[in-house]
N, C-alpha and C positions, 0 to 999 in steps of 0.2 A: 929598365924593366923592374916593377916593384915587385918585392917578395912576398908571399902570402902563406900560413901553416894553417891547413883545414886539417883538424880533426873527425875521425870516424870518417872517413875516403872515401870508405870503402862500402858506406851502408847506403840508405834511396837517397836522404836527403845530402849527406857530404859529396857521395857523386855527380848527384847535377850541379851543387856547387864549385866542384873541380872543372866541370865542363866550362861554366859559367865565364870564372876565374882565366883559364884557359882560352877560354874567347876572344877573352879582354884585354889578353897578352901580357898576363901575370905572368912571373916564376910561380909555378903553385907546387908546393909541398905537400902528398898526403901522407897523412899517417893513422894506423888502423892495426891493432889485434887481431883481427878476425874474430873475438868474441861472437860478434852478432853478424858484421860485413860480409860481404861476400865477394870473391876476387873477381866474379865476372864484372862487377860494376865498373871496376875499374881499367880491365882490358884493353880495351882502347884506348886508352890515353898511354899506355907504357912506351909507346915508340916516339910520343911528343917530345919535340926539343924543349919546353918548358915546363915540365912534368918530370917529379921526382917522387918517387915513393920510399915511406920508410915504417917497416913494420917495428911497434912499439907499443907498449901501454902504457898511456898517459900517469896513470897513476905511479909508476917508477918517473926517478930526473930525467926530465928533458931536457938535452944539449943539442945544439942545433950550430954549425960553422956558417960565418960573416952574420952578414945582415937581414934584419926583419923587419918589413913593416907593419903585415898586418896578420892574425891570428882569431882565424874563425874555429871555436871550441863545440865539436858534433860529436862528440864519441859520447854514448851513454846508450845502453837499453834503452827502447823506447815503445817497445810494446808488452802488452802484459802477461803472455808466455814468457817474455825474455825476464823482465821483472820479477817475477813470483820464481822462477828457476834459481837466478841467481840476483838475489839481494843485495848482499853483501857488495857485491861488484860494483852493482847501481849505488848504490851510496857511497861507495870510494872515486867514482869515479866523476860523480858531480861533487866531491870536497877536494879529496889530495890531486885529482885529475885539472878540476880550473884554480888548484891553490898552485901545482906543480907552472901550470900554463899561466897564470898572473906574476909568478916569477920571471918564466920566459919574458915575458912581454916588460916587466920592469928593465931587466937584464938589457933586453934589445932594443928598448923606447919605442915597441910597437903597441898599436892601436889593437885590441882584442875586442872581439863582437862574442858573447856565448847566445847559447840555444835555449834558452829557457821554455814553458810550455804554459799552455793553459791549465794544466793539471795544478798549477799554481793555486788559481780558484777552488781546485776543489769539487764539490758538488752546491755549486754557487748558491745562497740565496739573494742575489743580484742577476737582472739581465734584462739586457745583456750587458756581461761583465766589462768594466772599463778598467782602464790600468790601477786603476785607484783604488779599486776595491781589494781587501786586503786578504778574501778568500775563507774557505769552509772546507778545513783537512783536517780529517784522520790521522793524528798522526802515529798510530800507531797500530791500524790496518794492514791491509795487505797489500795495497796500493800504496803508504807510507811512504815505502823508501826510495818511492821515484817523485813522488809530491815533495818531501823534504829536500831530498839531494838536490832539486832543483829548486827550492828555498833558500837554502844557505848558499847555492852557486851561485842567486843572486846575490847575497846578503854582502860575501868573497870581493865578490866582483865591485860592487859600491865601496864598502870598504879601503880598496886596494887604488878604487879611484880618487876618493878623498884624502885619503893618508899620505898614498906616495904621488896622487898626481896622473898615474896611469891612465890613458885615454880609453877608455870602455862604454862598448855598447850591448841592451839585450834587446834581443828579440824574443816574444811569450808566441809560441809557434801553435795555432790551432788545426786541427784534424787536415793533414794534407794529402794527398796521393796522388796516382801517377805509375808510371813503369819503373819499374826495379824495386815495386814494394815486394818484398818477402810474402805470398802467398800463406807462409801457415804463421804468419806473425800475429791471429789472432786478434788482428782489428778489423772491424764489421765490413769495410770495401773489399780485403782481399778471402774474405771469411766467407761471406756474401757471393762473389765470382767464382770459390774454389769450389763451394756448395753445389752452386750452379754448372758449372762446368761439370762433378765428377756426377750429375744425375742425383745429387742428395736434398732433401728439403730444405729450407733456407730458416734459420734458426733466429728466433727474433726473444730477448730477454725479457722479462716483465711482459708489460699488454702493451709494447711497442711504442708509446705514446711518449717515452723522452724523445727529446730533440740532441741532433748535430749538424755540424754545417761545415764544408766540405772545399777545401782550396784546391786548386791545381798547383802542383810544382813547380811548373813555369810561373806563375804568380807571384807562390811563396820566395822563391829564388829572387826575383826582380824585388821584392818587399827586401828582403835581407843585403841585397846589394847597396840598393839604397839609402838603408839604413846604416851600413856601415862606415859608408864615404856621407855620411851626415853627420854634422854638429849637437847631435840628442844623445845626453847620457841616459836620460832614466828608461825603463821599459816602454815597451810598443808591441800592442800586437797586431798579428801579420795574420789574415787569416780570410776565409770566406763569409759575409754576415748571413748568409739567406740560407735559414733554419729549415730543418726537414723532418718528419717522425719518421724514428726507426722503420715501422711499418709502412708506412706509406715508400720510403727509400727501398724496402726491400721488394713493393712490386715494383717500384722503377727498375732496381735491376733484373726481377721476372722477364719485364715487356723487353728491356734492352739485350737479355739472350736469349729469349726467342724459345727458354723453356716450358715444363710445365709442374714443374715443382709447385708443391703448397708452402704456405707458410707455417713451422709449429713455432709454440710458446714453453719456453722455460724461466726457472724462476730468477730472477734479479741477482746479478752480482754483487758483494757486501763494497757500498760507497759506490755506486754507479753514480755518473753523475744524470739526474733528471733534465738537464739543459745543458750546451753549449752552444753560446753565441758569442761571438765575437764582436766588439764595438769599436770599431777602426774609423774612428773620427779623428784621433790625432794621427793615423798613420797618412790620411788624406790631409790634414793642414801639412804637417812637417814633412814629408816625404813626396806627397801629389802623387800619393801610390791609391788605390784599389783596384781587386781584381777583374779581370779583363775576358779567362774562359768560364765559359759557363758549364754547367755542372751534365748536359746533356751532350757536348762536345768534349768533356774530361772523362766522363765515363766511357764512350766511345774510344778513346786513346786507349786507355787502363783496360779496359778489356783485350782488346787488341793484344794488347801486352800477352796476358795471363793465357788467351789462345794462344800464343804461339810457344808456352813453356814443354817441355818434354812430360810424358807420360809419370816416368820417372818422378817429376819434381810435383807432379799435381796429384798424386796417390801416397807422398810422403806421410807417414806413420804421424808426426803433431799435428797434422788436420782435426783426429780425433780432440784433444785438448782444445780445440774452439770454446765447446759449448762450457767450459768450468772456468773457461781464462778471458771473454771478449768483455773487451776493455769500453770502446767507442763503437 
């Protein structure tokens, strides 16, 4: 049974990778602070015989007993409530966090995949963005130090491959969702649904007219699977290519809950990106991945989800922080 160390277990996207992984009849390791995670995510999987949990933060040594093959690196902030709260964190946790985990993986001669993002780009002036292009950041914005941290994780990560030989893969992860996204995390799907569900207007930045484009988790998941049991060191992104305007998205999710909320407009976050699109032409030669749910059957899931959360969790006090913090 091969062993596998997913970081951030515990948060949307490291959980369905432990399910994943779990499926496959990995040993799967998670490991998670609960910084940002959440312990429901991983509830179910505690009574598996191949499921081991170990609360830790990456950025202290990680020791790990026997053997390791493979090491997928998910623990970072990744919304922009969580980002703007705590800085500091986000930028340790994408340097000492995958410098701490590229030791592991020297240590153990495992193959490590990190989580890189499209934030990479920036607020592109290329698009859609291809792995090549080398991006348009702020670095020293407010949105910085999850753009950076996620620079130098890659920079880490090449480095660590060239020098000592380490097997390393990234993945540049564009706008994904799905169930177990955090509701008040601040990014426009669960922003959007929360709005909608609690009877409030649906809040749209600027005159609506950037674009985003929109993956399913099972998609994403299947893309990083893939990618990691592949022969490709340099970056790939994994994502949805079929672009939407904010506005136009947001009466899609009007018709799909069946409320009657308006739309209002506020003004633009500093470094919003005007575009995201994803150009997954190498992920289709190298991998023979593209996405499979479409965005009218993802949103049906994900709503799904977010009705069935407790009163409690959909009346949460950071709902307010939406409109000063949405990120995508």
């Amino acid at each position: 049974m091969k062993k596998i160390l997913i970081t951030g277990a515990a948060g949307f996207l490291g959980s369905h990778l432990c399910d994943r992984f779990i499926n496959e009849d990995y040993y799967v390791v998670g490991m998670d602070n609960f910084i940002t995670g959440d312990k429901k995510n991983i509830e179910h999987l505690l009574g598996a015989t191949n499921f081991e949990f170990v609360a830790h933060d990456v950025t202290n040594f990680i020791e790990l007993r026997g053997s390791l093959d493979y090491i997928l690196h998910f623990a970072s902030p990744a919304s922009p409530i969580d980002y703007l709260k705590i800085p500091i964190q986000t930028l340790k946790v994408g340097a000492l966090g995958t410098h701490n985990l590229l030791g592991l993986a020297k240590a153990k001669n495992a193959r490590m995949l990190i989580a890189s993002t499209s934030e990479v780009y920036g607020d592109p002036l290329v698009h859609p963005q291809t792995e090549d292009y080398y991006g348009n950041v702020n670095t020293i914005g407010p949105r910085g130090v999850y753009d950076e941290a996620k620079r130098f994780q890659e920079s880490i990560t090449m480095a660590y491959h060239r020098f000592h030989g380490i097997e390393t893969r990234i993945v540049r992860i564009f706008n994904t969702y799905g169930p177990r996204m955090r509701l008040n995390d601040g990014r426009v799907i669960p922003a959007f649904m929360g709005q909608a569900l609690r009877g409030e207007d649906l809040t749209v930045f600027g005159d609506g007219s950037q674009t985003r484009s929109f993956c399913y988790v099972d998609d994403q998941v299947e893309g990083i699977y893939r990618l990691l049991l592949s022969d490709y060191v340099l970056p790939v992104n994994i994502g949805n290519p079929h672009e939407i305007t904010i506005k136009d998205f947001a009466e899609e999710i009007i018709k799909l809950t069946g409320t009657t909320q308006k739309i209002i407009y506020k003004d633009l976050p500093v470094n919003d990106p005007l575009q995201r699109q994803p150009d997954i032409s190498l992920a289709k030669k190298i991998l023979n991945w593209e996405p499979k749910v479409n965005r009218e059957e993802g949103m049906k899931l994900t709503f799904d989800y977010f009705k069935s959360l407790s009163d409690e969790e959909l009346f949460k006090s950071e709902h307010k922080n939406f409109e000063s913090h949405i990120k995508r």
